[in-house]
MARBA-3410 file (N, C-alpha, C, O; in Angstrom, 1 decimal):
93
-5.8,10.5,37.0,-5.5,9.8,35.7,-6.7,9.9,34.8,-7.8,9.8,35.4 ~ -6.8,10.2,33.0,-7.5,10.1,32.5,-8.0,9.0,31.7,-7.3,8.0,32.0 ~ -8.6,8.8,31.1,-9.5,7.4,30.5,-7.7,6.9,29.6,-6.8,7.7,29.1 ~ -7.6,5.7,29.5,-6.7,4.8,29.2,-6.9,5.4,27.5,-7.9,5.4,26.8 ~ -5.5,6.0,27.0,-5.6,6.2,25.3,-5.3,4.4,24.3,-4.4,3.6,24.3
-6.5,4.6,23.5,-6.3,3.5,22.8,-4.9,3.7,21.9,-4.3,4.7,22.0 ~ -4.6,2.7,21.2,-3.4,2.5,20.8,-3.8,2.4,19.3,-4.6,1.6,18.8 ~ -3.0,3.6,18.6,-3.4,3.5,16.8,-2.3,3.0,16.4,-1.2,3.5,16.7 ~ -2.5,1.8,15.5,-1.1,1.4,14.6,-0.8,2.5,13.5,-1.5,3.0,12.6 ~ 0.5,2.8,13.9,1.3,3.1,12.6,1.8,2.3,11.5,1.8,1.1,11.9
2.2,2.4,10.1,3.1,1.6,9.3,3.7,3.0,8.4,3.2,4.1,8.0 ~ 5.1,2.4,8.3,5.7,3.5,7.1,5.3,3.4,5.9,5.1,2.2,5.7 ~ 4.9,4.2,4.7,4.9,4.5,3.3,6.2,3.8,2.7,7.2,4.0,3.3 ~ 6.3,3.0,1.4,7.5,2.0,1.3,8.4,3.4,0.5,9.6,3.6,0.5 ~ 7.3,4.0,-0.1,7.8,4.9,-1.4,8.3,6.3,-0.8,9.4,6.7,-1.2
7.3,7.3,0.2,8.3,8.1,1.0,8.9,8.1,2.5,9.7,8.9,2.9 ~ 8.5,7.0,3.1,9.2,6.9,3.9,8.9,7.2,5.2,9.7,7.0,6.1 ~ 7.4,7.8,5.2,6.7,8.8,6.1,5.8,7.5,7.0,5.3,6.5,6.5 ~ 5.9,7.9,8.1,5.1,6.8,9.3,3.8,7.8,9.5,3.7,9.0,9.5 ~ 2.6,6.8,9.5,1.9,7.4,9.6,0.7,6.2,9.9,0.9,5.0,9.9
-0.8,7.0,10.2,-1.7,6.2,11.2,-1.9,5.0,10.0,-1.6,5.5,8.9 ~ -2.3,4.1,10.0,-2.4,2.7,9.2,-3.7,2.8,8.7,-4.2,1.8,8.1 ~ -4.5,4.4,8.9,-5.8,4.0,8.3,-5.7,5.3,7.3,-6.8,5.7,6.7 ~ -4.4,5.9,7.0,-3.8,6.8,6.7,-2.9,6.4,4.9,-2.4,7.1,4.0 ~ -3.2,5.0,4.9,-2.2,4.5,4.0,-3.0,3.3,3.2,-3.9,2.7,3.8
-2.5,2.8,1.7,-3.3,1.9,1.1,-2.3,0.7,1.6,-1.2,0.9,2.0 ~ -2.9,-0.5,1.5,-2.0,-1.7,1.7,-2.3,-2.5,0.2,-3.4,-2.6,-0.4 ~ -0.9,-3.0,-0.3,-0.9,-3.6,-1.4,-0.3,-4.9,-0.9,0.6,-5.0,0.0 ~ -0.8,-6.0,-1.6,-0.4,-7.0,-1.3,0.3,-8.3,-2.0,-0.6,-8.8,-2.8 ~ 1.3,-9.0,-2.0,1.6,-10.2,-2.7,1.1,-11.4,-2.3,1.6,-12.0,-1.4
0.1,-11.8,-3.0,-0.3,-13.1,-2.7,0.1,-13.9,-2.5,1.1,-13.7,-3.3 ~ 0.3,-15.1,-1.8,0.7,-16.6,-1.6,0.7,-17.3,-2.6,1.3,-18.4,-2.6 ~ -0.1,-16.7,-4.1,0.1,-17.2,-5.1,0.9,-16.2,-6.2,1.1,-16.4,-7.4 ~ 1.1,-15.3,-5.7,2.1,-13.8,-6.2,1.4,-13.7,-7.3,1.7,-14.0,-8.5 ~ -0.2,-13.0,-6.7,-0.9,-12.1,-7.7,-0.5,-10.6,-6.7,-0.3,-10.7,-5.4
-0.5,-9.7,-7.2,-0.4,-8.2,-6.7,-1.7,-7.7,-6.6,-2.2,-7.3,-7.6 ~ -2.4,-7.7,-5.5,-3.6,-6.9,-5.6,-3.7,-5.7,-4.4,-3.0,-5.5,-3.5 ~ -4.6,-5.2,-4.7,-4.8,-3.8,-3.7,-5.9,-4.5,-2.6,-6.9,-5.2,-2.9 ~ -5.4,-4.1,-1.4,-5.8,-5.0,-0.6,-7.0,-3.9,0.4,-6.6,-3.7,1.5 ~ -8.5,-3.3,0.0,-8.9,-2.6,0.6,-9.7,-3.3,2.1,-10.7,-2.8,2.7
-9.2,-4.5,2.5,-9.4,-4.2,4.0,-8.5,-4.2,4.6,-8.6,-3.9,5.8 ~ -7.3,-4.4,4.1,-6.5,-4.8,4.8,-5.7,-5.8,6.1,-5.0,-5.5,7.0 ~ -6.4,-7.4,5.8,-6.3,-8.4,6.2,-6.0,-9.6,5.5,-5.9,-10.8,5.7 ~ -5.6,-8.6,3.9,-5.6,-10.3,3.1,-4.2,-10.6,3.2,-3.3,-9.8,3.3 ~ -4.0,-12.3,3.3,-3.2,-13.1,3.3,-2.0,-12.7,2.3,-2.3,-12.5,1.1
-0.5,-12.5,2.8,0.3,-12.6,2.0,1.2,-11.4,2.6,0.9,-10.7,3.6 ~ 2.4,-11.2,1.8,2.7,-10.0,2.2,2.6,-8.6,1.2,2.6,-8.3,0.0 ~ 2.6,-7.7,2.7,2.0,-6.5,2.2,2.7,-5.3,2.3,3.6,-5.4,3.0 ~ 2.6,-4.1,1.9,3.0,-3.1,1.8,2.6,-1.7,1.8,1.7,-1.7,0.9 ~ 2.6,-0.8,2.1,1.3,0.5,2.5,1.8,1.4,2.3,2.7,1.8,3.0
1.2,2.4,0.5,1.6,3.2,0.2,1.2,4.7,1.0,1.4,4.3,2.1 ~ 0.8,5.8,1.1,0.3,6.8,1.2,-0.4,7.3,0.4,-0.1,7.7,-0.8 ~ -1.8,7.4,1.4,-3.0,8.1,0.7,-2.9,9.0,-0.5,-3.1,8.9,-1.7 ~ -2.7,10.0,0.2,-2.8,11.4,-0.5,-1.5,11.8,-1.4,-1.5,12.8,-2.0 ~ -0.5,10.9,-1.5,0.0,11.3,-2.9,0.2,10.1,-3.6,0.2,8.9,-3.3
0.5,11.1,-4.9,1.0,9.8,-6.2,1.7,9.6,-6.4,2.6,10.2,-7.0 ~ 1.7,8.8,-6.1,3.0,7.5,-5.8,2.7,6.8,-7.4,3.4,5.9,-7.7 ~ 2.0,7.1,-8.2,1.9,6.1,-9.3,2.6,6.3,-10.8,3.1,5.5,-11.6 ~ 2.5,7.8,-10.6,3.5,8.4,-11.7,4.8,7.7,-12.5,5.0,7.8,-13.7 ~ 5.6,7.1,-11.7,6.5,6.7,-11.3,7.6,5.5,-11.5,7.8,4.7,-10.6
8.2,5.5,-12.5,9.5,4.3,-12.5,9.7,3.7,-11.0,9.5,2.5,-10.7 ~ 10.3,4.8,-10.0,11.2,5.0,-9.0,9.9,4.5,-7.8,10.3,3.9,-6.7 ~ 8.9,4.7,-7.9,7.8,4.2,-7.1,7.8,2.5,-7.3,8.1,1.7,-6.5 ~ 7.4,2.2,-9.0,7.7,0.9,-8.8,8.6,0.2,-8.3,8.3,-0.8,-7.6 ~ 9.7,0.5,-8.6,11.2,-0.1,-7.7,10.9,-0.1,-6.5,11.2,-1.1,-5.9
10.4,0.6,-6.0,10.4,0.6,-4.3,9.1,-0.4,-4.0,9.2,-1.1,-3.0 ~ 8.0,-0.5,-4.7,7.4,-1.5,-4.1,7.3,-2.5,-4.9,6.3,-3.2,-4.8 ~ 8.3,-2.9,-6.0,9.2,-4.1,-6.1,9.7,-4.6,-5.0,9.3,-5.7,-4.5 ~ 10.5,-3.8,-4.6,11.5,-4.3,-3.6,10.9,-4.8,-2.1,11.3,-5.7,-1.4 ~ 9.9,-3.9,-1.9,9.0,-4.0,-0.7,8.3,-5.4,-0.9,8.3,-6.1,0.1
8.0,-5.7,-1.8,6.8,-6.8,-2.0,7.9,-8.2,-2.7,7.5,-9.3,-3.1 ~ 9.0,-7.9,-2.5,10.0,-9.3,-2.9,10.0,-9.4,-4.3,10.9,-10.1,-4.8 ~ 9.1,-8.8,-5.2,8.8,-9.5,-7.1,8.3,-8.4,-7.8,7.7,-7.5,-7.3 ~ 8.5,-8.7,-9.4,8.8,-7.9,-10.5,7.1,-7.7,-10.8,6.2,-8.5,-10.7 ~ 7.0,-6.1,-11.2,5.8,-5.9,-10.9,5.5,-5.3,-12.5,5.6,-4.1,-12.6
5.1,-5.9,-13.7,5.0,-5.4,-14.8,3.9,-4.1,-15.0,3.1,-3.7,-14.2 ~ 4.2,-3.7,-16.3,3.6,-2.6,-16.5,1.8,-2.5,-16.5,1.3,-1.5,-16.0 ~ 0.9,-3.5,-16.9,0.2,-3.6,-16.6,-0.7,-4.1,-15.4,-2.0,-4.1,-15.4 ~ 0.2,-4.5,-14.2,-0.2,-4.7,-12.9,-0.1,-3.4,-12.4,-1.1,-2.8,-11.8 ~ 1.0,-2.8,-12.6,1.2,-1.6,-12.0,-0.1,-0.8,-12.6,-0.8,-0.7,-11.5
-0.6,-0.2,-13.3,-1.0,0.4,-14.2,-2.6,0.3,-13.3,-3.4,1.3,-13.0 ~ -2.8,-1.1,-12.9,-4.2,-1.5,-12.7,-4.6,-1.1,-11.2,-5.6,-0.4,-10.8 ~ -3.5,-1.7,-10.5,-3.3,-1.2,-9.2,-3.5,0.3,-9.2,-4.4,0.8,-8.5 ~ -2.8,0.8,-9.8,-3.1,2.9,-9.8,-4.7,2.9,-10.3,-5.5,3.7,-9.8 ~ -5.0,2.2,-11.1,-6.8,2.0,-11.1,-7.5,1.8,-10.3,-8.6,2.3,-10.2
-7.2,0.9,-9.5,-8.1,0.3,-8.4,-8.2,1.3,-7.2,-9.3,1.4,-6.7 ~ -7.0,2.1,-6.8,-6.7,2.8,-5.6,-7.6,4.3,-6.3,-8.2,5.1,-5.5 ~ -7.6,4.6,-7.2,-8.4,5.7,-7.6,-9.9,5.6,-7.9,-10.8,6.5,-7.9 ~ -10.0,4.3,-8.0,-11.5,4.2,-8.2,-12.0,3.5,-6.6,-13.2,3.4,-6.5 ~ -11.4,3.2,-5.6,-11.6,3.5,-4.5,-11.6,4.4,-3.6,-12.2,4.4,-2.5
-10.8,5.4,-4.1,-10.8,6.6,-3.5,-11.8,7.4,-4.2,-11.7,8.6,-3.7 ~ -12.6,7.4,-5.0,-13.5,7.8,-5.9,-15.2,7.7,-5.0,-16.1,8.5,-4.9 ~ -14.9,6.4,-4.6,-16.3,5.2,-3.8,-16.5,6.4,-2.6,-17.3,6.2,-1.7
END
């Protein structure tokens, strides 16, 4: 027998659909006070949702709808907008 394999969480992408390692994916989140924020550790309170890294998902009408729907609430144009700011200027860091 070899050394015991640790265990990587997966989560799917809301927008394509793709399962993949959880350190692999952004998590966005709805606050308990239903503010929308980008959640870069991924432990903040509320519920959450985990796009994929490497593509742009931000472009997108049909992106918002899906993490509307993922996150339970209406996600206006300027949330949206800032959130695609935040994940690029973290991917930037």
């Amino acid at each position: 027998m070899g050394p015991a394999q640790r265990h990587i969480p997966t989560r799917t992408c809301v927008i394509c659909r793709n399962r993949r390692e959880k350190d692999g994916l952004f998590r966005i989140v709805r606050t308990p006070e239903g503010d929308i924020v980008f959640d870069k550790t991924g432990k903040l309170n509320g519920r959450g949702a985990y796009v994929c890294k490497d593509d742009g998902h931000w472009d997108d009408d049909v992106y918002r709808g899906k993490l509307q729907a993922a996150l339970k609430i209406e996600i206006d144009d300027l949330t949206f907008k800032l959130l695609g700011r935040a994940i690029v200027s973290h991917v930037t860091e």
